[in-house]
N, C-alpha and C positions, 0 to 999 in steps of 0.2 A: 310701826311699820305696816304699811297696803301692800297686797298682795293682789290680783288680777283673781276675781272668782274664774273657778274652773270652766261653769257656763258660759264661760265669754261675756256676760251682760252685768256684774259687777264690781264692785271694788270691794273687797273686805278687808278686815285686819288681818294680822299674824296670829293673833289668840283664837279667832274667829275659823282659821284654816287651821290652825292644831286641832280644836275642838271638834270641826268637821270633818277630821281626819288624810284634810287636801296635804297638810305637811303636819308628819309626824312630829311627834315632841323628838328631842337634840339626842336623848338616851332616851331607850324605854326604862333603862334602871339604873336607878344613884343619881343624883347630884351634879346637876353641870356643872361643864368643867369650861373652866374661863378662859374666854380668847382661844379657843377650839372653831375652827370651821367644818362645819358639817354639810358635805352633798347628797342631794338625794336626786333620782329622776321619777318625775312622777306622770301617769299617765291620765290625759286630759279629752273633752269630749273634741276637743279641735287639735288634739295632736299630744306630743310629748313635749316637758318639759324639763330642763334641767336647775334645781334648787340648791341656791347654796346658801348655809342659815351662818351665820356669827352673832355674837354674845358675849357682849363686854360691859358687866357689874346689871344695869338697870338697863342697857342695849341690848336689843333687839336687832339684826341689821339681817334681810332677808333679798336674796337678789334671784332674778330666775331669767331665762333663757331658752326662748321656740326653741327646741331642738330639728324641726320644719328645714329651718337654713341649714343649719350644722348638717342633716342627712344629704341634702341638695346639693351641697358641697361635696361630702364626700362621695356621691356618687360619680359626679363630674368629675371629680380627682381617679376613680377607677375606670371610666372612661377613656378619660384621654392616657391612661396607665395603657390599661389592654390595647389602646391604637398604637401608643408612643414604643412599645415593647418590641414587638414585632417588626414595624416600621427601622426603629434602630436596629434589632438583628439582621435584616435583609441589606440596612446599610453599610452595617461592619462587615458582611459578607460579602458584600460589592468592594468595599476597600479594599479588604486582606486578599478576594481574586484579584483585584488591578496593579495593589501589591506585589502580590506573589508571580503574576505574568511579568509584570517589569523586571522584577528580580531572575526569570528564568528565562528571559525573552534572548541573555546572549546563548546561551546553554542552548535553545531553539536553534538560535541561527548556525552553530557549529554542528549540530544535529541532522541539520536540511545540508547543508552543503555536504558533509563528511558521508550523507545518506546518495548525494546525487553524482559522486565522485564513482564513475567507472573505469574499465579497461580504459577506452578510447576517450574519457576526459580524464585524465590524471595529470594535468597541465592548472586543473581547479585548484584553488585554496582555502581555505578558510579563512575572514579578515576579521581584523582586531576589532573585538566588539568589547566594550565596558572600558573601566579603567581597573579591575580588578586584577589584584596580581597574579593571583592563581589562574584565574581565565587566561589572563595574557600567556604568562606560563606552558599552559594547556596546549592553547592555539599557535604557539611556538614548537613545543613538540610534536604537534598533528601534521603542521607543514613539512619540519623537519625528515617525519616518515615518507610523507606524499614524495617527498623530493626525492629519498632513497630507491623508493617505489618505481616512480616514473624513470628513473633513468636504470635500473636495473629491467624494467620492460624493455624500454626503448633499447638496451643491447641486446636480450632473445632474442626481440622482434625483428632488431637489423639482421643479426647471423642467420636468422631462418632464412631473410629476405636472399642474403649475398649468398647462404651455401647454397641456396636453390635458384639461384642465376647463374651462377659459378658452375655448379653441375650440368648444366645444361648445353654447355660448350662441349665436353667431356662424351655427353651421353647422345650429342648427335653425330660424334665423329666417331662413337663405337657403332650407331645403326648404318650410318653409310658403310663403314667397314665390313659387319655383316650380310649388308644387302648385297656390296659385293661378293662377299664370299660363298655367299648363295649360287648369285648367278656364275660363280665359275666352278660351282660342284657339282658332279654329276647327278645329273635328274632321278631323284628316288633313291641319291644313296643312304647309308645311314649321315654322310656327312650332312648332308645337304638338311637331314632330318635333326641335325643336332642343331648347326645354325639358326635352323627356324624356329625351334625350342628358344634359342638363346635369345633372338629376335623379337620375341613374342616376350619374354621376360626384359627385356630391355625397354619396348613399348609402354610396359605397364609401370617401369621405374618412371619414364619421361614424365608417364601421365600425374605418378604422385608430387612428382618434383611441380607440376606445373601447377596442383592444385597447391601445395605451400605455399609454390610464391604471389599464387591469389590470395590465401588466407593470410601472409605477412600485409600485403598493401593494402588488404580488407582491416587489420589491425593497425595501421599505422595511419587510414584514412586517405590512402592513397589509390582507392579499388577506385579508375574512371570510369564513368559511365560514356558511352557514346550511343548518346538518347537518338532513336528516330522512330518513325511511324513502324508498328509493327502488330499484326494481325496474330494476333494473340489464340484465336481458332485453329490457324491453320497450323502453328507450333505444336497445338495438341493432337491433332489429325497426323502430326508427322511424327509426335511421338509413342502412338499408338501404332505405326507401322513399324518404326522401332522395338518396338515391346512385343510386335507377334512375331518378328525374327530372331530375338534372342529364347522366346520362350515359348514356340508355337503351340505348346502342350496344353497353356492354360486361354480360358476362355477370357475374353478381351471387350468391357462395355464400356462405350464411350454414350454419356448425355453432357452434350453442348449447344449453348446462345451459336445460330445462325455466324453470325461474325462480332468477335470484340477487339476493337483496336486499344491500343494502347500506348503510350513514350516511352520506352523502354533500350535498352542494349540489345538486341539481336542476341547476337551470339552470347554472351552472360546466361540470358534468359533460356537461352538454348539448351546451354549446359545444367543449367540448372534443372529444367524437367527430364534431362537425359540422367541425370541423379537420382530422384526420384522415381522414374520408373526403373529402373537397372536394380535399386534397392524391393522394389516391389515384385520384379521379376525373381531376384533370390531368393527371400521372404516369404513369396507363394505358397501354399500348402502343394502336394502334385495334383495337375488337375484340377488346381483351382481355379478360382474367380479374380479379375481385377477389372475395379470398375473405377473408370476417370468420368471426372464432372465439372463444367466449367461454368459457374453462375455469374451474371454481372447486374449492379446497379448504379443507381447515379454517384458515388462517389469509389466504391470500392470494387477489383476483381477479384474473385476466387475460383479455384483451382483445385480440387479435392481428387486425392489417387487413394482407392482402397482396395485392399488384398486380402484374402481368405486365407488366415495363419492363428495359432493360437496368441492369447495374450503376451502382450510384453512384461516382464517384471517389474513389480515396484523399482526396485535400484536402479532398473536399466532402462525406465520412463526418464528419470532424472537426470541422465546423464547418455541420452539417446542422439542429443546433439555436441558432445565432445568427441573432439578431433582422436582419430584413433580408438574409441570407445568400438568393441565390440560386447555384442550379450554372449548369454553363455555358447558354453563349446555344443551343445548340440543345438545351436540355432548359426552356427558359425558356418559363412562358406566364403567364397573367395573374393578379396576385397582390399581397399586400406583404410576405411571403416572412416574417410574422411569426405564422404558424398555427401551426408545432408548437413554438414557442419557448412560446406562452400555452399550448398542450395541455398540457406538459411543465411548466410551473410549477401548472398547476390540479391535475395530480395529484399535485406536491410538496405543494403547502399542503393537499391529502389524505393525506401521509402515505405516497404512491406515487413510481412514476417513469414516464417514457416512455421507451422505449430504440427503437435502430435495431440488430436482430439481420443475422448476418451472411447475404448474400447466395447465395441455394439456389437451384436449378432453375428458374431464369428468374423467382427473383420477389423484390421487394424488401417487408421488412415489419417493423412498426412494434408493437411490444409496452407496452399500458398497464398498468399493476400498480396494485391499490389493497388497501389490507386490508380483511380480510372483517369487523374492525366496529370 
């Protein structure tokens, strides 16, 4: 048997390479053993090889192997290993999310809708998304609620609507009665002092009833607008004349845009800054400050009334615009604590909001937003 000399340049025997010590003998000690395969690797000046000897009686059989390829190979094999690894993780990761979205994609959609469902849409549903039972299930009892829901509003809403129209018959034919009976008591007596009393408390019942059954058609989506041109300056100039007759004591700063027009309700709008400053005239510290400001740009108006009074309370930030919501008893004065809950809806059903910005340099203050058309 030939064997490739190690030098590369020629052919030897197998006796030839034992002797040279290129391939060791079979055992170093005892006796071959017959029909044994024996590997060796051995290292050469052009690389490594891998030797495998057999010997059978008078045979010799010696075979070998660049081991050059075999590295080449496997390096290539770890290669495309460390690319294919990764590669695959980032793909089973793309699966199991497209997976996993699919599978939660109806659970989304009952999530957005049941998340977008308010007071004034409770008419929305949730629709039958998948074909699983449980969802279906789900989205059968979620309507179910909505349905209880909606039309247990929908009667509050009406009874607010009807006792506060109903009352209103009632409570104009007690002020004519009074007004009479004014004018037929004698000038300065105590009578005449009682009715006026009484008068003056029946005024202020008219006034609550009338803002409920605002607040009912504000809730039921029935607040109309009757939009026309409306100089949005001069409402403020008139309601700063208002604001130094009820409270001549506090100082009164007005910065405003020359003139801003606007589409608007007239009278809505009217009422609604006549809320806002009556609340700011309460509100006032004595002798304090209130400073109105009316900023405009190309899309949006604002409107900012601010008062010199101490902070509001956490709790009573929160729930500053519920109906009937007063703050505490030493911040308490005479009211039905349902002015900026109507302010606040007349300039939704404009398309606005009323907000309560957070509290600066001793003053608290109330921003109206409306768009500019």
């Amino acid at each position: 048997m030939y064997l490739l000399d190690l030098n590369g340049d020629s052919v030897i025997t197998m006796a030839e390479a034992v002797k040279q010590g290129a391939v060791p003998p079979r055992r170093p000690k005892g006796p071959p053993i017959m029909g044994e395969v024996v590997f060796q690797t051995l290292e050469a000046a052009d690389g490594s090889w891998r030797v495998g000897i057999y010997q059978y009686k008078s045979m010799l059989l010696v075979m070998a192997m660049d081991m050059e390829v075999f590295y080449h190979d496997i390096k290539g094999f770890q290669a495309a290993f460390f690319i294919a690894v990764p590669v695959g993780l980032i793909l089973l990761a793309l699966a199991g999310w497209f997976l996993a979205g699919r599978a939660m994609r109806p659970v989304a959609v009952i999530a957005d809708t049941a998340e977008g469902i308010t007071a004034k849409g409770l008419d929305r549903r949730i629709p039958m998304v998948g074909h699983d039972a449980e969802l279906e299930r789900l989205v059968r009892v979620c309507n179910d609620m909505l349905d209880r829901l909606e039309k247990s509003y929908r009667q509050a809403v009406r009874f607010s609507a009807d006792a506060a129209h109903e009352l209103q018959t009632p409570l104009t034919i007690l002020q004519g009665e009074l007004d009479n009976a004014i004018q037929a008591s004698e000038t300065g007596s105590l009578e005449q002092q009682r009715y006026s009393m009484l008068l003056g408390e029946l005024s202020n019942l008219k006034a609550v009833v009338q803002k409920l059954l605002l607040l009912a058609h504000a809730d039921e989506g029935r607040l109309k607008l009757n939009r026309e041109t409306v100089n949005f300056t001069e409402l403020i100039h008139a309601s700063v004349e208002d604001l130094e007759i009820m409270a001549p004591q506090l100082t009164v700063e007005l910065r405003a845009v020359d003139e801003v027009v606007i589409a608007a309700d007239q009278a809505l709008l009217h009422q609604a800054l006549r809320n806002m400053t009556s609340n700011a005239a309460k509100y006032t510290q004595a002798d304090g400050l209130v400073r109105l400001s009316l900023k405009s740009d190309a899309a949006v108006v604002r409107f900012t009334i601010e008062n010199s009074a101490s902070d509001i309370p956490d709790v009573d930030r929160e729930q500053v615009f519920e109906r009937f919501h007063r703050v505490d008893q030493s911040r308490t004065t005479a009211g039905s604590g349902l002015g900026l809950s109507m302010a606040r809806e007349i300039a939704r059903a404009h398309g606005g909001d009323l907000v309560l910005n957070p509290y600066r340099e001793g003053m608290i203050s109330f921003t109206l937003s409306l768009p500019q058309s």
